[in-house]
Every structure is written in structure tokens, then in C-alpha cells.
C-alpha distance (Angstrom), angle and dihedral (degrees) to the residues before:
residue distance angle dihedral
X1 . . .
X2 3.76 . .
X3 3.49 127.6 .
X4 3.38 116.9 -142.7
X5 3.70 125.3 -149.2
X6 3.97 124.9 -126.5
X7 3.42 115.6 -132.9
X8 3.77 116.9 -156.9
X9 4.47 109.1 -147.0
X10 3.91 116.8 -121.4
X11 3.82 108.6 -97.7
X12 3.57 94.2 -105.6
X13 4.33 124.3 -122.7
X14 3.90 90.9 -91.9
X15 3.34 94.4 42.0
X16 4.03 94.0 54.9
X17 4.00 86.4 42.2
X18 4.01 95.3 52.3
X19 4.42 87.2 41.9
X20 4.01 90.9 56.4
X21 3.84 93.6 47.6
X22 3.26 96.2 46.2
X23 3.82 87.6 46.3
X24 3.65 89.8 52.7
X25 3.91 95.6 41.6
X26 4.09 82.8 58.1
X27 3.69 92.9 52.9
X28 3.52 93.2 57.1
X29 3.59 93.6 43.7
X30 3.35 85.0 53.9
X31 4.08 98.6 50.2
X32 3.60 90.5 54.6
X33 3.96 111.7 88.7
X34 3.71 116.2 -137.8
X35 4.09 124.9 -92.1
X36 3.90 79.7 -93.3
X37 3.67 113.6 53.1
X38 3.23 98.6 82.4
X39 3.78 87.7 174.4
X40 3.53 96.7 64.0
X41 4.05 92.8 37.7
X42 3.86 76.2 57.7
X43 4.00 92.1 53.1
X44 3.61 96.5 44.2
X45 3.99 95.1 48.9
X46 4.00 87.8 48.3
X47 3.98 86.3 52.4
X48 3.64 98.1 48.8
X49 4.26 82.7 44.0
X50 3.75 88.8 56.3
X51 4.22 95.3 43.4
X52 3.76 77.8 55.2
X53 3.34 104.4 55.0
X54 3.65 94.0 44.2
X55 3.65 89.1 48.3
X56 4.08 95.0 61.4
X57 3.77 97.4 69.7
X58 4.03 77.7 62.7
X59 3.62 101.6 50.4
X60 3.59 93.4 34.2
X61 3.96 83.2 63.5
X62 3.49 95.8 41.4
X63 4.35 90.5 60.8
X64 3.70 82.0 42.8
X65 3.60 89.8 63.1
X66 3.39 99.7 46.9
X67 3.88 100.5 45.8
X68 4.14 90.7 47.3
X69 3.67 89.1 42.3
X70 3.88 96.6 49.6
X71 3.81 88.8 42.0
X72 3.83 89.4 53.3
X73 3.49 92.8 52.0
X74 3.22 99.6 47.7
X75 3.91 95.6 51.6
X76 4.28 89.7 44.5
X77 3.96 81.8 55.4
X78 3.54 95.5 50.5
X79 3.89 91.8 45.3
X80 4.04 94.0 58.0
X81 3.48 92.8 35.0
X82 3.58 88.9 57.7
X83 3.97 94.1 45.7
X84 3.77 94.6 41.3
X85 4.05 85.9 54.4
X86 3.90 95.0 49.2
X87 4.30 82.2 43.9
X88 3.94 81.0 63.9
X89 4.06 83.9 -131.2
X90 3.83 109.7 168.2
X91 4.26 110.2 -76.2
X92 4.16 87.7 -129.1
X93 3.55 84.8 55.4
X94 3.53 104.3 45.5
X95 3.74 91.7 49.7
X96 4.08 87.7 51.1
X97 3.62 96.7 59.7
X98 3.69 95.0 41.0
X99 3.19 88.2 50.5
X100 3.58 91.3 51.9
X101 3.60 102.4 44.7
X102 4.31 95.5 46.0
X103 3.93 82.4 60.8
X104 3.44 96.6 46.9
X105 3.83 99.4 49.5
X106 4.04 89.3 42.5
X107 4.21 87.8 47.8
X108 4.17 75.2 50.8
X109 3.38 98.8 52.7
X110 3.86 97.1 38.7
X111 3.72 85.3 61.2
X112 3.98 96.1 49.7
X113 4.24 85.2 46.0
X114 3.60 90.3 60.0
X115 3.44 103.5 35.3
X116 3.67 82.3 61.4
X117 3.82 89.0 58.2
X118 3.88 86.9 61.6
X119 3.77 89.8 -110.5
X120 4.11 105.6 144.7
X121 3.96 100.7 -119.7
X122 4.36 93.4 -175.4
X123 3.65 89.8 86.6
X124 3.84 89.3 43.0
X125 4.31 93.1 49.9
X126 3.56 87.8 48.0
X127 3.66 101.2 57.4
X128 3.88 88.0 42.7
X129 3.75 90.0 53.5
X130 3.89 89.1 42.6
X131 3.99 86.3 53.0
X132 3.23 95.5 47.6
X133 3.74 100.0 52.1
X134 3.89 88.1 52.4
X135 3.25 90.0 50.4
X136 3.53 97.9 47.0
X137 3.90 92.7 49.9
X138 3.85 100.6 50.0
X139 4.13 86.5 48.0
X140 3.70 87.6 46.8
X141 4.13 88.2 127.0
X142 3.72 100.0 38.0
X143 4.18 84.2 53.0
X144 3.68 91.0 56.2
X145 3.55 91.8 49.4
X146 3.88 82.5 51.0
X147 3.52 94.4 55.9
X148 3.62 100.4 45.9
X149 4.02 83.7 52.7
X150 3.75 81.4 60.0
X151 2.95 100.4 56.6
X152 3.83 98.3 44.3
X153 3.56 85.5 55.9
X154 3.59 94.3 56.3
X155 3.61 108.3 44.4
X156 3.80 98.5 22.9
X157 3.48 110.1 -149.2
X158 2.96 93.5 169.8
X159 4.34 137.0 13.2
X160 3.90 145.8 167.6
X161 3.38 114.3 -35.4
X162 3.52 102.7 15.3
X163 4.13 123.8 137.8
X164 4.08 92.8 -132.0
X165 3.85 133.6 152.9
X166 3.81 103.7 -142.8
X167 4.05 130.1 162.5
X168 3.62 85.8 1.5
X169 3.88 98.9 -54.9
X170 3.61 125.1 118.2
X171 4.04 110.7 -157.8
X172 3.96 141.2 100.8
X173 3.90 113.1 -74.7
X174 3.91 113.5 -109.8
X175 3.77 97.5 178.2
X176 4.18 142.0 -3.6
X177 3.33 99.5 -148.3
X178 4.04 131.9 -179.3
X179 3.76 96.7 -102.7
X180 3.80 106.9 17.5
X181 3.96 136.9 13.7
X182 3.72 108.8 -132.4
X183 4.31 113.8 -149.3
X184 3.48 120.3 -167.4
X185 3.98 102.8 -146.8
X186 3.96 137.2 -142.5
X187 3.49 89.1 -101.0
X188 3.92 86.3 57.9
X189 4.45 90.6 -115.5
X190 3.51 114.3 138.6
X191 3.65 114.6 -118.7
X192 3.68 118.4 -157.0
X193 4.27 102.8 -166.4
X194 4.05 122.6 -167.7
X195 3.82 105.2 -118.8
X196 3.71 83.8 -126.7
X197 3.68 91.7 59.9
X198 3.26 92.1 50.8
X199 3.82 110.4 52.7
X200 4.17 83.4 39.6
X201 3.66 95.5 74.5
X202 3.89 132.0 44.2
X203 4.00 110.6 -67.4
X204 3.89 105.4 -131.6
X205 3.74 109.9 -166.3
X206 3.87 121.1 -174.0
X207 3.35 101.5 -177.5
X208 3.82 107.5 35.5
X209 4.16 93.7 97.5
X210 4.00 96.8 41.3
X211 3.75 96.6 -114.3
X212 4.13 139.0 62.6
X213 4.00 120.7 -169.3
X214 3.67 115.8 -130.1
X215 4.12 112.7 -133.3
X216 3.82 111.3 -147.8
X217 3.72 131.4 161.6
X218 3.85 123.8 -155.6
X219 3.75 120.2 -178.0
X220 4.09 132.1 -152.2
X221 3.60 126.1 -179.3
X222 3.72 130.9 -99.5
X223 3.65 91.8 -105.9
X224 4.55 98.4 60.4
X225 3.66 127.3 79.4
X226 3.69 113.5 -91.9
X227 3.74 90.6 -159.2
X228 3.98 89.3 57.4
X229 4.10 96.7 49.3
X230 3.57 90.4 48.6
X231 3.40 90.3 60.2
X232 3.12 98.2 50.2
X233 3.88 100.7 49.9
X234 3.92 81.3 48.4
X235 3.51 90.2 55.0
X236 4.15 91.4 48.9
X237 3.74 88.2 48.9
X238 4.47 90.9 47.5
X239 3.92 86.1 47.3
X240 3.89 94.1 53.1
X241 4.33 115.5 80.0
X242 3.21 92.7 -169.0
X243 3.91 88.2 68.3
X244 3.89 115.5 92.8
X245 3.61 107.7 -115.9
X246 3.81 85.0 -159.4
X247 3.69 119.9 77.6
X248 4.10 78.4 19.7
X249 3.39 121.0 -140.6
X250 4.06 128.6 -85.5
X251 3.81 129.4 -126.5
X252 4.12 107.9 176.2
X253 3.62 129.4 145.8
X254 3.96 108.0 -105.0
X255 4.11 107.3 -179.1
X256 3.89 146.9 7.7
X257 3.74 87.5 -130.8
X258 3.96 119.3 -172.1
X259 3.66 98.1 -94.3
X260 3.76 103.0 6.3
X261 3.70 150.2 42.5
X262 3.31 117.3 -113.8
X263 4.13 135.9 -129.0
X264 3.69 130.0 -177.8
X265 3.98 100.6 -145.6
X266 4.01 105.5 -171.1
X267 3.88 127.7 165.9
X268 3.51 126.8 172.4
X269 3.71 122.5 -133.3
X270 3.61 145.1 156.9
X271 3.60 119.7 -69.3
X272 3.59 102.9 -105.3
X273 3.20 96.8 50.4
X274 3.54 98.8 62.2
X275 3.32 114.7 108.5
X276 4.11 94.3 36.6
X277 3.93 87.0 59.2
X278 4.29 91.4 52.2
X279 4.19 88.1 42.7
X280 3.82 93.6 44.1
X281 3.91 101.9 35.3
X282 4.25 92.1 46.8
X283 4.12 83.2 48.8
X284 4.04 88.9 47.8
X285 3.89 98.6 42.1
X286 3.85 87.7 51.8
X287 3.71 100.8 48.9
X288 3.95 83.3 45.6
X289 3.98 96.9 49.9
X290 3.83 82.3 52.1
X291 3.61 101.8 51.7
X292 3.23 98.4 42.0
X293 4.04 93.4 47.8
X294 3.70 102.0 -111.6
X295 3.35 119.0 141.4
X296 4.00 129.8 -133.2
X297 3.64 100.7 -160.5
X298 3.82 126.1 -164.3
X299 3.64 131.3 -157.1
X300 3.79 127.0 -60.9
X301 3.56 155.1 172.2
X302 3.50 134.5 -137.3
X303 3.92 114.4 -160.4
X304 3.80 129.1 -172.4
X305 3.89 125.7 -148.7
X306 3.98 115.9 -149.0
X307 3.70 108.8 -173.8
X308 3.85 111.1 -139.3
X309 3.93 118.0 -135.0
């Protein structure tokens, strides 16, 4: 007959885990004396006195750390806020990166503190890296936008105030913010523009040099002086403060149109005064033309009737 053999089953993962903490859950048991040995109660206080003692060099070092390390950043802070202030970079900005940086050198220092403890920080750096990549990559869009804000800030094409036609808006710039740029337009709507939008299309700033010309076009016919209605429209311009007596204005024929002659009429003045200079100065030219009997003629037609027999 047979014998069979008796196999004995591997002690399973769980079963290894709960042996070793019961194991060490014994020891312990074990290293603590009983309510009546006051002897070894004695011993085990002195010990933990000792680990103490030892252990304050540590700790001392540790709040060492932190205090030097805070103070540090605060003072490197300070420094480059100071320089990025006397840089004239854009206040939002400034604040950002400070920000930014203060964080970074105390998320520095908290790392150094406790690695000073004895407390293995690679795990810890990892899952921050980790984080941040996820994070980074699902705010892909908004860090663009970011980025273009940056650079907005930096080489400030455009800022409050200014008359500008950005991201395909046309309007006076209320704010340049970190994400967005928001542009109050002539229709008085608020406009709130992605920074990426903006600095992806051509930057069109109105007010950035101080002064805008005004195109106009007045016509007279064939049969007027063209001495005489330059004069006049010179005299409109002269008459008008708002005009910039410096680049001065230009009256010049442009085109032999069909029905009319032609002038290019363009003044420069300050932004803001843009549009009241074109209302005004096409009011003005017209009540002058008039007075002075030249004719603005508009298109027409002549047509002949032959009667058929």
C-alpha cells in the first residue's frame, strides 16, 4: 500500500503579517516591568530620560532650521520684491512671483527640517513631483494663459488706460491681469480677454506713442478752386486746440474720383480725443464748404430720352 505524503500549506502573506505583530506586540509586553517592579519602572523611565536627552540636539536643530530658513526667505523676498518694484514690472506680477518663490523656499526648508528629524523625505518629493505633474497637465490651458500674462507683464505692450485693439477687441484697458486682460470697449461692454488670446494676435496700441492721426476725406467738384478749399480745411484744422500743432496736420489732394476731387484731411491728436476731432472737424469743414460756396458734390447720372418714330 501507498504512502501518501503530507504536505504542510505556505503560511500565507496575512498570516506572516499578523505572526510578526503579534511577535512584536509580545516584545513590548515583555519590556515593560510589571505595576510592581518598581526597579525596573525605575530603569525604563531613566532610558526613555536618556533617549530624550540625546534627542534635543535633534530637535533643537530642527527649530533652527525652520527659524533661519523662514528668515532667509523672507529677506530673499524682500530683495526681489524690491528690485522687481524699482524694474517698474507690473504690481500683480510682482506679488505673483513673490508669492511664488516665499512658498517655494519655505516648502525647501520644511523638507531640510524634517529630514533632520530622520524622517525619509524621497517618498515625500516624489509624490509632490507626481502631484504636480498632474496638476500641471489637467491646467495645461489655464498655464498658458499664465504665461502669456507673464509676458504682458514684462514687456508691456500694452497697460491700464491704454486705447488698444487686442484678441480682436477694440476698447480702453481696465486691468492686465495674471490669467486674462479685461478691455472695457467703445460701446462701454466689458471684455474679459484670455492672455493667450491676446499675445496670439497682433497687439494694436493707440495710445502707446502719445498721439493718433485722424484719416478724413472731403470731396469738391471739378469745377471749385482747390487752392480755396484747402484753405479752408486748413483753417478748420488752425481753429481746433485739440489739434496737435506738432507733426501738423496734412491737406493734399489724393484722387480724381468720378464725380469729385479728392483731399486727404489728416490731423494728429491725442488719443482721447479721437473721435470728437472726426465728429467736430466733418461738422466744421461742411458748414465752411457752404459758406464759402464750395460745393461737395455726390454722384449722378445724366440720362437722355430719344423718342422713337
Amino acid at each position: 500500500m501507498e504512502r501518501m505524503q503530507e504536505t504542510t500549506p505556505e503560511p500565507s502573506a496575512e498570516d506572516v503579517a499578523n505572526e510578526a505583530v503579534a511577535g512584536a506586540a509580545e516584545d513590548l509586553v515583555n519590556k515593560i516591568p510589571a505595576a510592581t517592579d518598581l526597579e525596573g519602572w525605575a530603569k525604563l523611565l531613566g532610558t526613555a530620560k536618556d533617549k530624550a536627552i540625546d534627542f534635543l540636539p535633534t530637535l533643537g536643530a530642527t527649530i533652527a532650521i525652520l527659524f533661519i530658513g523662514w528668515l532667509v526667505a523672507r529677506l530673499l523676498t524682500n530683495v526681489l520684491r524690491r528690485i522687481m518694484q524699482k524694474s517698474k514690472v507690473d504690481k500683480t506680477l510682482t506679488t505673483f512671483v513673490c508669492s511664488c518663490v516665499y512658498f517655494g523656499l519655505m516648502a525647501f526648508v520644511f523638507i531640510a527640517a524634517i529630514t533632520k528629524l530622520g524622517v525619509n523625505t524621497a517618498s515625500f518629493v516624489a509624490i509632490i513631483g507626481a502631484a504636480g505633474f498632474a496638476v500641471g497637465f489637467a491646467l495645461q490651458g489655464s498655464l498658458s494663459n499664465f504665461a502669456a500674462g507673464v509676458m504682458l507683464m514684462i514687456f508691456r505692450p500694452l497697460k491700464a488706460g491704454d486705447l488698444v485693439e487686442a484678441g480682436g477687441v477694440m476698447g480702453h484697458v481696465e486691468e492686465v491681469g495674471v490669467f486674462a486682460t479685461i478691455i472695457n470697449t467703445l460701446e462701454h461692454k466689458r471684455a474679459i480677454v484670455a492672455n493667450a488670446t491676446v499675445t496670439g494676435e497682433n497687439i494694436i496700441n493707440y495710445t502707446a506713442n502719445g498721439k493718433i492721426r485722424v484719416d478724413m476725406t472731403f470731396g469738391i467738384g471739378y469745377s471749385d478752386d482747390i487752392d480755396n478749399a484747402k484753405k479752408i480745411m486748413h483753417e478748420v484744422l488752425d481753429g481746433d486746440p485739440r489739434v496737435l500743432k506738432s507733426p501738423g496736420p496734412t491737406v493734399a489732394v489724393i484722387e480724381h474720383g468720378a464725380s469729385s476731387v479728392n483731399f486727404a484731411c489728416r490731423p494728429f491728436v491725442k488719443p482721447e480725443d479721437y473721435w470728437d476731432v472726426w465728429f467736430d472737424t466733418h461738422e466744421a469743414v461742411k458748414k465752411a464748404f457752404d459758406k464759402a460756396g464750395v460745393s461737395i458734390p455726390f454722384p449722378q447720372r445724366d440720362v437722355h430720352l430719344h423718342q422713337v418714330s
